[in-house]
N, C-alpha and C positions, 0 to 999 in steps of 0.2 A: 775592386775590393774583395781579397777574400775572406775575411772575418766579419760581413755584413751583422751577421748577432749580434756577435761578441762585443762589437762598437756601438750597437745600438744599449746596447747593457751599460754602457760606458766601460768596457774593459780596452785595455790598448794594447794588451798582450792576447788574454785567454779568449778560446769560443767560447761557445754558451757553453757547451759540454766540459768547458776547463780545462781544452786543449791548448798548448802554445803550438801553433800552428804553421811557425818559422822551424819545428823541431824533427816533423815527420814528413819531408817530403821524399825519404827513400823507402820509403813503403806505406804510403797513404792508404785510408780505409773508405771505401764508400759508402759505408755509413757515420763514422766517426767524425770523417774529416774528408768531405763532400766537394768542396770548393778546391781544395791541392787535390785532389782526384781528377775529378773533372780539367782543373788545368794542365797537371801533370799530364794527360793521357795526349790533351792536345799538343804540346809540345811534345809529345814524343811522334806523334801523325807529322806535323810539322816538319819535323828533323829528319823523319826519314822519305819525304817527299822528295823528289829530285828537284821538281822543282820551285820549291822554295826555300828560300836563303832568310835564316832567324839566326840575326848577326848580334843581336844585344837582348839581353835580360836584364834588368834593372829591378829590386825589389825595393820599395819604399819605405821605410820607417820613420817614429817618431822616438826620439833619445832621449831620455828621461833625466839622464843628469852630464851629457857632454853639449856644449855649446857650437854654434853653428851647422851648418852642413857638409857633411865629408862620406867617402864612401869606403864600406869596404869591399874588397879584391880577392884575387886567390892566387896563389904560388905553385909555377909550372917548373917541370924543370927544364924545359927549353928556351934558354934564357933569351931567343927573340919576342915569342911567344909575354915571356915576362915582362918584356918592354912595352912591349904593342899597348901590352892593358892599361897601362899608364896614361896615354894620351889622353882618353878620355876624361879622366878624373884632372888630368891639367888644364885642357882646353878648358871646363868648366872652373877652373880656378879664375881662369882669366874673366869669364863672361862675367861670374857672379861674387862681386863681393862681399857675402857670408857662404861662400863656400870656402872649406879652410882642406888646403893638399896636406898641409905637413899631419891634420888629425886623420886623414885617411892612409888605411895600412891596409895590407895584403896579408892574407895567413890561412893557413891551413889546421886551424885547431882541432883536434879530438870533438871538442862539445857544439862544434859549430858544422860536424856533418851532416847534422841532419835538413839543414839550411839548405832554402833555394837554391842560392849562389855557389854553394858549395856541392850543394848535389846534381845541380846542372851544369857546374864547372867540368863536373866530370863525367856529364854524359853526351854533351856537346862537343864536338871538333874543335879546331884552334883556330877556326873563321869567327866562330862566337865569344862574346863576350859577357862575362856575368859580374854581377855588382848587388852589392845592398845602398842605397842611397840612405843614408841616416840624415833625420835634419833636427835640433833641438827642441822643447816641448816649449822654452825659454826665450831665448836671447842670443844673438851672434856680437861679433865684434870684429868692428872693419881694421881694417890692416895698419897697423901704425897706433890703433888707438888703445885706450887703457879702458872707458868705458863700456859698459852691454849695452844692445840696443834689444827692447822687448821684442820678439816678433812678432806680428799680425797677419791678418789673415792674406790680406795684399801683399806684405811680404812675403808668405808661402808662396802666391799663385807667381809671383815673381820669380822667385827660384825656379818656379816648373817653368816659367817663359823660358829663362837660363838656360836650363836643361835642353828643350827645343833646341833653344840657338846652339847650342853645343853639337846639338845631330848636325845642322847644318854646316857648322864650323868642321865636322870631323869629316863629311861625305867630301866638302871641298881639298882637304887638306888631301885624303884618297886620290882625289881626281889629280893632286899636281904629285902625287904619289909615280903616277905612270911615265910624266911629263920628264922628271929630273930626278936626281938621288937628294934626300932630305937629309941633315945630321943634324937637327933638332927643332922642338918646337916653334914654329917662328912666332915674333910680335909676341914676346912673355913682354909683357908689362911692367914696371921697374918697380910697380908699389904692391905687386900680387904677390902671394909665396910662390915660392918655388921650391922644390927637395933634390938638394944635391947628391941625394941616392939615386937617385935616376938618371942616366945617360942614356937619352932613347934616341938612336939612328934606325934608319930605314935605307931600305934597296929600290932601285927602278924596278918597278914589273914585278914588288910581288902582289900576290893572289887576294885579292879586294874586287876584282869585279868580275863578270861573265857569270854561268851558271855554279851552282854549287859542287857538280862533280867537276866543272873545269876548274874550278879552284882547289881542290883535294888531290888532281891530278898535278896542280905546277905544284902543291905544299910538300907532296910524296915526292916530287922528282927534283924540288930544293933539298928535300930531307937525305935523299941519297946522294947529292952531289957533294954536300956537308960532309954527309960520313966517310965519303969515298978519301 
């Protein structure tokens, strides 16, 4: 958590200082805003370790007037890169039904760079992947239906079960990544959404696993095969 105050206050946005804390993390203060400093700094030790590989950021929020859980993404313009980030937010369409794909969007807004997701979109490589996980203050509703269903508290921790199962769903889908060529999600479900914006294919052999400079080194020398 890093607005531990600010939530004890009961605020769901501000710190105690009456920061929004989702707004500065391209120049955080150690004294103002102590908690995106302090994580900031380690994600930056992290990143530049050789050896370790910080493949996902996920920020968590609570939505105060959109329904269910959905996340949002950012816009590359390396349209495989574009695709990749998709899988994520599908695979969990499938696992969790109040996670809603078609409310989750990808964007690059002016007022949202000063955001996690946004500002470590663009300091991390294209092995990484960033996201805001928004989930409702309210009520989701499952697929097909017209009613809300309140949320509770098990319902949250449910979603974070989800969320898990989704890592594990995505590491495996990786592993047959190596195996064969993929052209799209498998086992979508017939009663989940799906966004017919996305057409997400994959190649054998790209860079998903070994160390992090061997995967910078096959991403650099896909990148030039592209160009050539």
């Amino acid at each position: 958590m890093l607005n531990p105050d600010g939530v004890y206050l009961g605020n769901y946005r501000c710190s105690l200082m009456g920061f929004d804390l989702n707004r500065h993390w391209q120049d955080p203060s150690p004294w103002a805003h102590p908690t995106l400093y302090g994580v900031k700094q380690l994600i930056v030790e992290m990143h530049n370790n050789p050896k370790t590989s910080l493949e996902f950021y996920i920020d968590i929020h609570a939505h105060s007037t959109m329904m269910n859980g959905f996340m949002y993404g950012n816009i590359f313009e390396e349209e495989e890169r574009f695709q990749r980030q998709a899988i994520f937010p599908k695979l969990l369409c499938q696992n969790a039904d109040d996670f809603s794909f078609s409310s989750t969007s990808f964007n690059r807004d002016a007022v949202k760079a000063g955001t996690g997701r946004r500002f470590l979109g663009g300091l991390l490589d294209d092995s990484s992947y960033c996201y805001t996980l928004e989930v409702s203050f309210y009520s989701y509703i499952m697929g097909g239906a017209n009613s809300t269903i309140p949320y509770t508290e098990e319902a949250y921790m449910k979603l974070g079960r989800n969320v898990a199962r989704t890592f594990l769903d995505y590491y495996k889908l990786n592993n047959s990544l190596v195996e064969k060529p993929l052209t799209s999600i498998p086992n979508i479900r017939s009663n989940r959404e799906t966004s017919p914006g996305f057409n997400v294919t994959f190649h054998s052999g790209t860079a998903y696993e070994g160390s992090k400079a061997e995967r910078r080194s096959m991403m650099n020398s896909r990148d030039h095969s592209n160009s050539s």
